[in-house]
KOLGUTI-227431 format. One line per 3 residues: number of its first residue (from 1); their letters; for each residue x, y, z of C-alpha. Coordinates in nm, 3 decimals. Example, Ala and Ser with C-alpha at 12.3 -4.5 7.8 and 13.67 -1.06 7.14 Angstrom:
<rs>
1) as) 1.230/-0.450/0.780 ~ 1.367/-0.106/0.714
</rs>
This chain:
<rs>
1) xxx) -5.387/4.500/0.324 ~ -5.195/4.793/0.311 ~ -4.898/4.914/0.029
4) xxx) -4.684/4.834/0.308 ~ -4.797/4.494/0.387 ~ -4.770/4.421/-0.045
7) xxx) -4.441/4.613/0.003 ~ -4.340/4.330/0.306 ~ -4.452/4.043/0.017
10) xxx) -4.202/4.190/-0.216 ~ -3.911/4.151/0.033 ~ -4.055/3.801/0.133
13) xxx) -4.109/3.708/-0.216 ~ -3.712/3.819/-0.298 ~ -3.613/3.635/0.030
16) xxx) -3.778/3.319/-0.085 ~ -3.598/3.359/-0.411 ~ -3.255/3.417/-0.269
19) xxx) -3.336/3.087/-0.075 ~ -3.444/2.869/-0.366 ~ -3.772/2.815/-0.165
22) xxx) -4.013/2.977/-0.391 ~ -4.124/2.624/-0.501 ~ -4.403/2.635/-0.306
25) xxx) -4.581/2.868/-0.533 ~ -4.618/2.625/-0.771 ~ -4.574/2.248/-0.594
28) xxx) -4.767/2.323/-0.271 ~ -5.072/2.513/-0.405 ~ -5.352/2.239/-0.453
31) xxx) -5.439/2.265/-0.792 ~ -5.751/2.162/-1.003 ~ -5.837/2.138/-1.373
34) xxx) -6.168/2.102/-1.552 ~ -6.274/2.148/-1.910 ~ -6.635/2.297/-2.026
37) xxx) -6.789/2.161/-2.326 ~ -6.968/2.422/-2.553 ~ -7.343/2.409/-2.572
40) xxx) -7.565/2.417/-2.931 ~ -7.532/2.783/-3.051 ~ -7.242/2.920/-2.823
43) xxx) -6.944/3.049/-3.053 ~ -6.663/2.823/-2.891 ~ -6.472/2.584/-3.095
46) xxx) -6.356/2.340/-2.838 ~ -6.424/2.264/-2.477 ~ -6.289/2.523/-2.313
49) xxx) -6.040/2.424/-2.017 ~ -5.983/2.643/-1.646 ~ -5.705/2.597/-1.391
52) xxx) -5.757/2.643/-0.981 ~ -5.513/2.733/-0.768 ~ -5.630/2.748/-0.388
55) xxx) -5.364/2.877/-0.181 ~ -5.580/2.917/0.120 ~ -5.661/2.618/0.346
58) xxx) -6.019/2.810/0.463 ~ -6.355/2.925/0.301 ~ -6.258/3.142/-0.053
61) xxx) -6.384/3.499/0.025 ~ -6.346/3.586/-0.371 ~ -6.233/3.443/-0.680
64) xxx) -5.934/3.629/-0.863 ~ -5.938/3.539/-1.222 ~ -5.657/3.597/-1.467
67) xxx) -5.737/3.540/-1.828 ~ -5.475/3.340/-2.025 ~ -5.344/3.618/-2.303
70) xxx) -4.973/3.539/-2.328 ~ -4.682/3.496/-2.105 ~ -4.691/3.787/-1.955
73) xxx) -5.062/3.785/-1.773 ~ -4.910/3.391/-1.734 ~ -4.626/3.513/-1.540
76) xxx) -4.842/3.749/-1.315 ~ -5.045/3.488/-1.219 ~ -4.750/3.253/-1.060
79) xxx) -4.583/3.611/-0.943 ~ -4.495/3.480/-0.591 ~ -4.596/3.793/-0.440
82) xxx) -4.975/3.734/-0.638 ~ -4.962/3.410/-0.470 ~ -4.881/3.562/-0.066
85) xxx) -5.135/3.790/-0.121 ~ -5.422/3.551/-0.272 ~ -5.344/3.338/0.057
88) xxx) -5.354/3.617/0.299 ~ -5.635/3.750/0.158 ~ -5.820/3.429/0.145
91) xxx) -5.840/3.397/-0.274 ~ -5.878/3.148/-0.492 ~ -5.681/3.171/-0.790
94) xxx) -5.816/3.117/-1.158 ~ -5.711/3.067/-1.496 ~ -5.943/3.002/-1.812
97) xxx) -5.741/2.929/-2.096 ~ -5.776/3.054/-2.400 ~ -6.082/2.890/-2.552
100) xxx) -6.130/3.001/-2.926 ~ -6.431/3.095/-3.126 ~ -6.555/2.934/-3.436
103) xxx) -6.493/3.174/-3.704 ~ -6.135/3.238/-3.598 ~ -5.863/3.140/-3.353
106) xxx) -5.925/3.442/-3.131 ~ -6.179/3.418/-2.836 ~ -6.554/3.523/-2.879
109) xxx) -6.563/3.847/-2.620 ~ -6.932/3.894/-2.594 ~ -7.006/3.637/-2.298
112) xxx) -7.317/3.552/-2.407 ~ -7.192/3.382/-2.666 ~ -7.041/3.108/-2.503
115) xxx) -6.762/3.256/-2.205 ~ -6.980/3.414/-1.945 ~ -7.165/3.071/-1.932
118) xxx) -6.823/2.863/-1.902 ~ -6.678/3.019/-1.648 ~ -6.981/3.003/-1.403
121) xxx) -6.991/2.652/-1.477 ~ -6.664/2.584/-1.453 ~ -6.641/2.751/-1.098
124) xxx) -6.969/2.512/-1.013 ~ -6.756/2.247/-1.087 ~ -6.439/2.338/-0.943
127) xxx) -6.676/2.386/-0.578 ~ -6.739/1.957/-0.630 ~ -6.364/1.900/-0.722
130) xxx) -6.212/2.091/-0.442 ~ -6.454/2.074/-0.209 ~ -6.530/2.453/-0.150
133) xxx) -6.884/2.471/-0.189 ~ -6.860/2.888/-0.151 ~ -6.693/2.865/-0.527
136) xxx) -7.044/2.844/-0.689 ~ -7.157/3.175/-0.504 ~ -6.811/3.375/-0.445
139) xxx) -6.770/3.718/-0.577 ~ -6.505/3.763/-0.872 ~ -6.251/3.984/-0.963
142) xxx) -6.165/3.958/-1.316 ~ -5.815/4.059/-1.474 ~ -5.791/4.064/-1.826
145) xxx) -5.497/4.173/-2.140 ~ -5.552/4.253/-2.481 ~ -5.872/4.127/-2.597
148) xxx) -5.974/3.920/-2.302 ~ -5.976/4.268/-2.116 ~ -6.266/4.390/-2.397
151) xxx) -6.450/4.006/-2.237 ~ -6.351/4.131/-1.869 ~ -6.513/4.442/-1.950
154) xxx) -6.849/4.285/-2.057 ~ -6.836/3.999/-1.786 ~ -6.903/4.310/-1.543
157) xxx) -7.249/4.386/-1.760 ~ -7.314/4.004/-1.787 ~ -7.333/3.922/-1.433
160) xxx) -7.280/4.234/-1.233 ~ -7.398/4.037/-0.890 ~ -7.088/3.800/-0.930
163) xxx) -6.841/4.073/-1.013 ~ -6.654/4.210/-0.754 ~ -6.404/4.434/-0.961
166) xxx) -6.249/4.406/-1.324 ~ -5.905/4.485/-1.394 ~ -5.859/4.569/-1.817
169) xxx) -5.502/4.598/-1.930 ~ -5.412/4.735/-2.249 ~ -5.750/4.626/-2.352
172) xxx) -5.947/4.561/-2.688 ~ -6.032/4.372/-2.987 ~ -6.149/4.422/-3.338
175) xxx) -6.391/4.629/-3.452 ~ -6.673/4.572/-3.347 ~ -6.601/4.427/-3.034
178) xxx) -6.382/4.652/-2.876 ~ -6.454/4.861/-2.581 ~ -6.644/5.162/-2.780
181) xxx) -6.930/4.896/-2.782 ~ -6.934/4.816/-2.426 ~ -7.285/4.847/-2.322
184) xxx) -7.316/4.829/-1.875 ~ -7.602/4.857/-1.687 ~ -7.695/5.106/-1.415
187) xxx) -7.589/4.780/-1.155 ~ -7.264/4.731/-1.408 ~ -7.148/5.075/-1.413
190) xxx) -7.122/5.044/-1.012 ~ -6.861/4.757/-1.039 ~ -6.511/4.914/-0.986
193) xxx) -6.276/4.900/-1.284 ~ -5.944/4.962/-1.308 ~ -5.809/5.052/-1.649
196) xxx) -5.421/5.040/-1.756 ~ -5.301/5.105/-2.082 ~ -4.933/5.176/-2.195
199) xxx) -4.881/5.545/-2.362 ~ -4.649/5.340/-2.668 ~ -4.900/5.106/-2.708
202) xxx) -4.970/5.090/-3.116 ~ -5.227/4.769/-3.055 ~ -5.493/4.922/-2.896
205) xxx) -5.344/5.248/-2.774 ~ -5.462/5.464/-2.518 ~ -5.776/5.701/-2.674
208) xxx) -6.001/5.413/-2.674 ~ -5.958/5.309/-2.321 ~ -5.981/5.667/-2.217
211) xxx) -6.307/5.725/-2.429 ~ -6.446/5.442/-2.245 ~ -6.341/5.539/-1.908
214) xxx) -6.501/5.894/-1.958 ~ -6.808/5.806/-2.088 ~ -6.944/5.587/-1.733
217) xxx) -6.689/5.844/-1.531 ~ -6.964/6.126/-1.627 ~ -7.214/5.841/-1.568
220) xxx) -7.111/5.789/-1.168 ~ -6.876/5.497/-1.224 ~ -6.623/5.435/-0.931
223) xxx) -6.316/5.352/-1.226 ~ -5.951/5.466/-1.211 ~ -5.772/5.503/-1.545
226) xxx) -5.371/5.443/-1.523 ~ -5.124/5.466/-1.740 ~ -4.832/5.303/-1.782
229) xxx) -4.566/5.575/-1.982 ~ -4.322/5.421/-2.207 ~ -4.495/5.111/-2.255
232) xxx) -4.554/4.919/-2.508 ~ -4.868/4.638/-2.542 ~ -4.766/4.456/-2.271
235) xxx) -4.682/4.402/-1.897 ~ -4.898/4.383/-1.679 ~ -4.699/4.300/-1.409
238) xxx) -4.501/4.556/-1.346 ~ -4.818/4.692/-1.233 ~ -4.863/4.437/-0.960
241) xxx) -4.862/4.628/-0.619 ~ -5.053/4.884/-0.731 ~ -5.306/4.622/-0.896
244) xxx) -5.309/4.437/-0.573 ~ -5.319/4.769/-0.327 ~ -5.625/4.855/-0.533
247) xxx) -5.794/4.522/-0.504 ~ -5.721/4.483/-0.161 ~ -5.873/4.815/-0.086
250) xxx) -6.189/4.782/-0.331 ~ -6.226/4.390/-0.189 ~ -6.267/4.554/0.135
253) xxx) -6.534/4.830/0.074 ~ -6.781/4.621/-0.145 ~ -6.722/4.272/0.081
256) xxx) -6.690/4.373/0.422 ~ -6.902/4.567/0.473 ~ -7.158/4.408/0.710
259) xxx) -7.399/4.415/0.449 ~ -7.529/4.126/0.244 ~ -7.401/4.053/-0.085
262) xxx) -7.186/4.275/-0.254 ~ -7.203/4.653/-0.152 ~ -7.178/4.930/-0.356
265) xxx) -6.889/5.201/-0.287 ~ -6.936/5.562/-0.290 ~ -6.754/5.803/-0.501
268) xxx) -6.855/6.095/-0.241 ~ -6.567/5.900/-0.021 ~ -6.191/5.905/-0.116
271) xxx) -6.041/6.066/-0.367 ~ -6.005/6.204/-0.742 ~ -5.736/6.169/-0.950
274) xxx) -5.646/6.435/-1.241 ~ -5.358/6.385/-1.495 ~ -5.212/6.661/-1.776
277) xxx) -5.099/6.512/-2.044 ~ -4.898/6.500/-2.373 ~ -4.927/6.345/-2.733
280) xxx) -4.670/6.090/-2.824 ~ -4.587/6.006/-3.195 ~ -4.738/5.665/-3.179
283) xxx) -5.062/5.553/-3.328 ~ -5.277/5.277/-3.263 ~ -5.410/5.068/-3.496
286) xxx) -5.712/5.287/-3.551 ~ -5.461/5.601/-3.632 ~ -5.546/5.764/-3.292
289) xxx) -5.227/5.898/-3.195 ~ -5.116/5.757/-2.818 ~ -5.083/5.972/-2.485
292) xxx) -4.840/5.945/-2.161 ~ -4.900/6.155/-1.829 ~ -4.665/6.422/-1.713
295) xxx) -4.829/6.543/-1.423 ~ -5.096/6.353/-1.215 ~ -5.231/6.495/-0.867
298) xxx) -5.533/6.397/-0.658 ~ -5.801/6.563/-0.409 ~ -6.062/6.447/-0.173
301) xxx) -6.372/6.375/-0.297 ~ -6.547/6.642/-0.117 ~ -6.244/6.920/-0.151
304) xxx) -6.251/7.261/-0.331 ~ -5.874/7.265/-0.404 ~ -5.804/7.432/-0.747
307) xxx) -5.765/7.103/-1.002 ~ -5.606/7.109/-1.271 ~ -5.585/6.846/-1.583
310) xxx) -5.869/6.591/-1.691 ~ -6.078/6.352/-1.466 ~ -5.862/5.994/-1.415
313) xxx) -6.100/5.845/-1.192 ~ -6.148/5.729/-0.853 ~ -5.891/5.627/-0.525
316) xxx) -6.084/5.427/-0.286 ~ -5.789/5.554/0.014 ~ -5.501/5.758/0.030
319) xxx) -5.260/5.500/0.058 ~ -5.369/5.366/-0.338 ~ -5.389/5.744/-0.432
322) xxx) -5.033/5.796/-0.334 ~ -4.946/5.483/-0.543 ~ -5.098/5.565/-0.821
325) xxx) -4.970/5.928/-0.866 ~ -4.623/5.784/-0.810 ~ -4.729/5.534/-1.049
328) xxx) -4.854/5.745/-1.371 ~ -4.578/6.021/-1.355 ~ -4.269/5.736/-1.385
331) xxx) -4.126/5.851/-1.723 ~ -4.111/5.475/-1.823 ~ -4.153/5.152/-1.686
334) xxx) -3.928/4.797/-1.747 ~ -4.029/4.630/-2.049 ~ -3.944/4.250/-1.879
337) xxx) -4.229/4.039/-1.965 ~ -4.370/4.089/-2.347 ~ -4.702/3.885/-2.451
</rs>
């Protein structure tokens, strides 16, 4: 789907608004529930509890799941225009909810601990309740906030077979599970991520993300890093279209392909994405002082333009190029929908 076609679900999602019709998002999605008990040894406190939403009526190509952290990742999630475009593009839509650890309320973000086992077998069990067998095999693409985007992160090492592409806003947690000790495979590092983070973000900030980003960009990753100027730690959906051009786009290479399984993109294709940019006066929590973009610009994979600025990453067309370089250089963004 093109930025035009998620442009088209903005109108229709404003339309359906106007009309009081948008009900359906909510009352004519089936919906399922099921709840995960821990096993002996896994750090989870409680059974941990997933929602399903299946707005389409055929076979689930993918899985799009959308860690609970707060109202605002909540509010993405029943986004109308989320909802159009997980029914065009034939997606199941899933929530875990938070599910703490033992030692403190927070969840355990290594996914061997307890998570990465959950969710598989909560998707196993959602493919009995709703009757779509293709849930126990289907691809994922994991969005995470905060410190479920440091577990989104690791999923992609965990089971790099299963995951499609990872989306980690404003990610991180405390030390030491943040995303400095992120450890991916050579199969992990080929699973697409994209990586926001807000330049007035004094949470996690933007240094670490960056660091992270860097060190698998000079390793061959296929990641984009984005920033959202003038943010603080929060809202991710004001990044919607350009969240969903990119998944639409990324969905496409690695699953339609004609090839079995999940296929593997190639950076030599597309496009590379630069940014300048300037200090702010906000630190993180760690002291590292925060940055925003004030000039972006991108260049074919295979041109010998002059570039200027540092590496952001990779554009899997020039349709999500264009959106992201209009995206990054916005001098701020609305603050609407806080954690």
């Amino acid at each position: 789907m093109s930025m035009f076609a998620v442009k088209k679900l903005s109108c229709l999602a404003l339309f359906l608004l106007l009309m009081g019709s948008v009900g359906f998002a909510e009352s004519r999605v089936p919906q399922f529930h099921t709840v995960v008990a821990p096993k002996d040894g896994e750090d989870v406190a409680r059974p941990c509890e997933y929602e399903l939403f299946a707005p389409s009526h055929g076979a689930f190509r993918a899985v799009f799941v959308i860690y609970e952290r707060g109202r605002d990742v909540q509010s993405f999630l029943t986004d109308p225009v989320v909802r159009l475009f997980a029914e065009k593009e034939n997606l199941a839509l899933m929530m875990p909810r938070h599910c703490a650890s033992k030692g403190r309320e927070d969840i355990d973000v290594d996914p061997a601990k307890g998570l990465g086992r959950s969710l598989f077998t909560a998707l196993d069990q959602f493919a009995e309740e709703a009757k779509h067998p293709e849930l126990k095999t289907a691809p994922l693409v994991v969005l995470g906030f905060s410190g479920a985007g440091s577990l989104a992160g690791r999923l992609a090492a965990f089971a790099p077979d299963r995951i499609a592409a990872v989306i980690l806003a404003h990610a991180g947690q405390y030390d030491p599970l943040g995303l400095d000790t992120i450890q991916h495979t050579v199969a992990s590092v080929e699973v697409p991520e994209f990586i926001l983070v807000g330049s007035n973000d004094d949470h996690v900030g933007t240094k670490r993300s960056f660091d992270y980003f860097n060190r698998y960009w000079q390793a061959g990753a296929p990641w984009i890093f984005v920033t959202q100027n003038a943010v603080p730690h929060c809202c991710v959906v004001n990044a919607r279209d350009l969240i969903l051009a990119w998944v639409d786009t990324t969905l496409t290479l690695r699953l339609d392909s004609g090839k079995p399984g999940i296929a593997l993109v190639d950076r030599n294709k597309g496009y590379r994405a630069y940014i300048e940019i300037a200090q702010t006066d906000i630190v993180d929590q760690w002291k590292q002082p925060t940055s925003e973009v004030v000039r972006a610009s991108f260049y074919g994979s295979r041109e010998s333009s002059m570039r200027t600025g540092i590496p952001a990453g990779w554009l899997p067309s020039k349709k999500v190029a264009d959106a992201w370089k209009a995206f990054v250089v916005m001098t701020s963004h609305p603050i609407t929908s806080l954690p």
